[in-house]
C-alpha positions in Angstrom: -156.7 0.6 51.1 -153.8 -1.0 49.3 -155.6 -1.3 45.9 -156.6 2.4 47.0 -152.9 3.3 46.8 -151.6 1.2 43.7 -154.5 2.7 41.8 -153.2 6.1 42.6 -149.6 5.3 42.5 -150.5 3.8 38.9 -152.4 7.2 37.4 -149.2 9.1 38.8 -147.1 6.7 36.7 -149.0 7.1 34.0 -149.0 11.3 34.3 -145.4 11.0 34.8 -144.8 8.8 31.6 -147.4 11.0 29.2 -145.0 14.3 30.5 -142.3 12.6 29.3 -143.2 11.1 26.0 -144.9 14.8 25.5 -141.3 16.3 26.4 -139.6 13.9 24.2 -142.0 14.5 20.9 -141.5 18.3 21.9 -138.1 18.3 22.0 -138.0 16.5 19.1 -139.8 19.3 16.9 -137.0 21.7 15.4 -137.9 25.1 16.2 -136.8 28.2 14.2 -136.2 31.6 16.5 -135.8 34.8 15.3 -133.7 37.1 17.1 -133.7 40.6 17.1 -131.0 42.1 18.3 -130.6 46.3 18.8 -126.9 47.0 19.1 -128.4 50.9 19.8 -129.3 50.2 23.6 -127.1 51.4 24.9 -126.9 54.7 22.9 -128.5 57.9 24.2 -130.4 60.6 21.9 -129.2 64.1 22.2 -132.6 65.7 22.0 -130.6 69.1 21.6 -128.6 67.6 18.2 -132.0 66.7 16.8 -133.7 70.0 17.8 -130.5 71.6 15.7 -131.1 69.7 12.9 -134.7 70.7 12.8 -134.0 73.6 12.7 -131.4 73.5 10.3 -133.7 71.6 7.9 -136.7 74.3 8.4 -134.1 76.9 7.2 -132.7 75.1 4.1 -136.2 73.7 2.9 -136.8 77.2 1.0 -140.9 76.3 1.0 -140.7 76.4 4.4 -142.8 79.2 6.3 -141.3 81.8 8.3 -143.6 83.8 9.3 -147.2 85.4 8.4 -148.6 88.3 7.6 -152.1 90.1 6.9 -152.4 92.8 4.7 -153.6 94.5 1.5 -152.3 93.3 -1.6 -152.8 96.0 -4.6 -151.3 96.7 -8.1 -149.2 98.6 -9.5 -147.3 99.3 -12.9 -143.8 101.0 -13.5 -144.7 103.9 -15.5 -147.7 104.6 -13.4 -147.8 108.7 -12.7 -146.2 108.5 -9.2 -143.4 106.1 -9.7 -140.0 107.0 -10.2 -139.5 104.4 -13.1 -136.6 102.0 -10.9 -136.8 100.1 -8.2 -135.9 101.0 -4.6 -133.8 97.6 -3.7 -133.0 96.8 -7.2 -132.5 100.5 -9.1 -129.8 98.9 -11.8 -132.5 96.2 -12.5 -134.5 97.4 -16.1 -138.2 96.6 -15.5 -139.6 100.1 -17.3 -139.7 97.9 -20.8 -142.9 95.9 -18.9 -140.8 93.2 -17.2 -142.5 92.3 -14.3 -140.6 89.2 -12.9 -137.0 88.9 -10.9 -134.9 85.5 -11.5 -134.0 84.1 -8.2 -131.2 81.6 -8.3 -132.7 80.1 -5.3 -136.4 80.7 -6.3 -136.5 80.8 -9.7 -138.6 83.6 -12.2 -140.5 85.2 -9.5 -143.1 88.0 -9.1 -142.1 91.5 -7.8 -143.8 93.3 -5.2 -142.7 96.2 -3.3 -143.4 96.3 0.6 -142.4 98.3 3.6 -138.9 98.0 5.4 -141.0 95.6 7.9 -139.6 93.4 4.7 -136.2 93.4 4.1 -135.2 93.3 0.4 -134.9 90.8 -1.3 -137.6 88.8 0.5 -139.7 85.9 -1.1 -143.1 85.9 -0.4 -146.0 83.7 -0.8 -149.7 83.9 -1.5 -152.7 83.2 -3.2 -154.6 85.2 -6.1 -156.6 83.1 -8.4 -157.4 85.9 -10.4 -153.8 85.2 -11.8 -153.2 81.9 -11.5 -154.7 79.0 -9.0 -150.6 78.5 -8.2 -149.8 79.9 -5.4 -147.6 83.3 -6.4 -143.8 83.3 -5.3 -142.8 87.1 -5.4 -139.6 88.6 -4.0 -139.6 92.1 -2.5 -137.3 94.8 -4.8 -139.0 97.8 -4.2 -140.8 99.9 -1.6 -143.6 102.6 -1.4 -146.5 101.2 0.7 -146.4 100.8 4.6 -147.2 98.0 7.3 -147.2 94.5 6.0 -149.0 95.4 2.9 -147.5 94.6 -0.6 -148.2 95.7 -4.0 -147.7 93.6 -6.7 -145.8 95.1 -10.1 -147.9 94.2 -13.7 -147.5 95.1 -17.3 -150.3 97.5 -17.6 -152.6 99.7 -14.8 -155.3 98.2 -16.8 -154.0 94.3 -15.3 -153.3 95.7 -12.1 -157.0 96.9 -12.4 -158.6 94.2 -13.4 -156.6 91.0 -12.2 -155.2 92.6 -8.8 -157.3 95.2 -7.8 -157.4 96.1 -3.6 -157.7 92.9 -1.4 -156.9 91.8 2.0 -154.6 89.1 2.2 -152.8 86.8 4.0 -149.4 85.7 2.7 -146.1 83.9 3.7 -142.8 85.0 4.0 -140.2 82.2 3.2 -136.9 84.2 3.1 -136.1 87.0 4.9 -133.8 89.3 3.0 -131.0 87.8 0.6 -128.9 86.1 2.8 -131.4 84.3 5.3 
């Protein structure tokens, strides 16, 4: 029983003294530690502030949708038979030599379309017509003479509102409301 007992107080030796040369040869290794360190831990977000300057950002980014509408979208010319000759929103602006677009200086040369008061003039509307161009169409609203949410697009000629324009159903965007918004 004694050699029983030096055998086994020998192999704990043994563990003993391979856990410490492996702690020694560990120890020995140089080790390199990153640290990250957030000094925002401790700071709270204000889910109201960032919901207020969402929206703030939605409003300034003029691309920026507003709303959506559905309606017809037709020609018209400014020396067709039942037209006055001027525009409703816009009556010092000359458009009976053919001109058919409005510079914006937030928007740029722009389309004009007349619309209902459901828009308020001055307006800027988007949408589609690949007869005229396979850009999407910016107009702004300077005139009136249809009703609901449809729009009618001034052109040169009856002949282009005609042919490029015609009478179709559409769905467009409104991305200012009026001239101040």
């Amino acid at each position: 029983m004694e050699i029983f007992q030096k055998w086994k107080i020998s192999k704990i030796i043994r563990a003993c003294i391979i856990i410490f040369v492996l702690l020694i040869a560990e120890s020995s290794v140089s080790h390199v530690e990153t640290l990250f360190i957030n000094k925002a831990t401790n700071q709270t977000i204000d889910l109201s502030t960032m919901a207020l300057k969402l929206t703030e950002d939605i409003r300034t980014d003029i691309f920026t949708t507003k709303d959506s509408l559905t309606g017809y979208l037709t020609g018209y010319y400014v020396n067709c038979p039942t037209c006055g000759g001027s525009l409703s929103c816009k009556p010092d602006y000359d458009v009976k030599d053919g001109t058919d677009t409005y510079f914006d200086p937030t928007y740029g040369t722009v389309n004009i379309v007349a619309s209902s008061k459901n828009l308020p003039c001055g307006s800027i509307v988007r949408f589609d017509l690949n007869t005229i161009s396979e850009e999407p169409i910016i107009a702004i609203v300077l005139d009136r003479g249809v009703r609901g949410n449809n729009l009618d697009l001034l052109t040169k000629t009856n002949e282009y509102a005609r042919k490029y324009v015609g009478r179709r159903t559409i769905t467009y965007d409104v991305l200012r409301q009026g001239w101040d918004s």
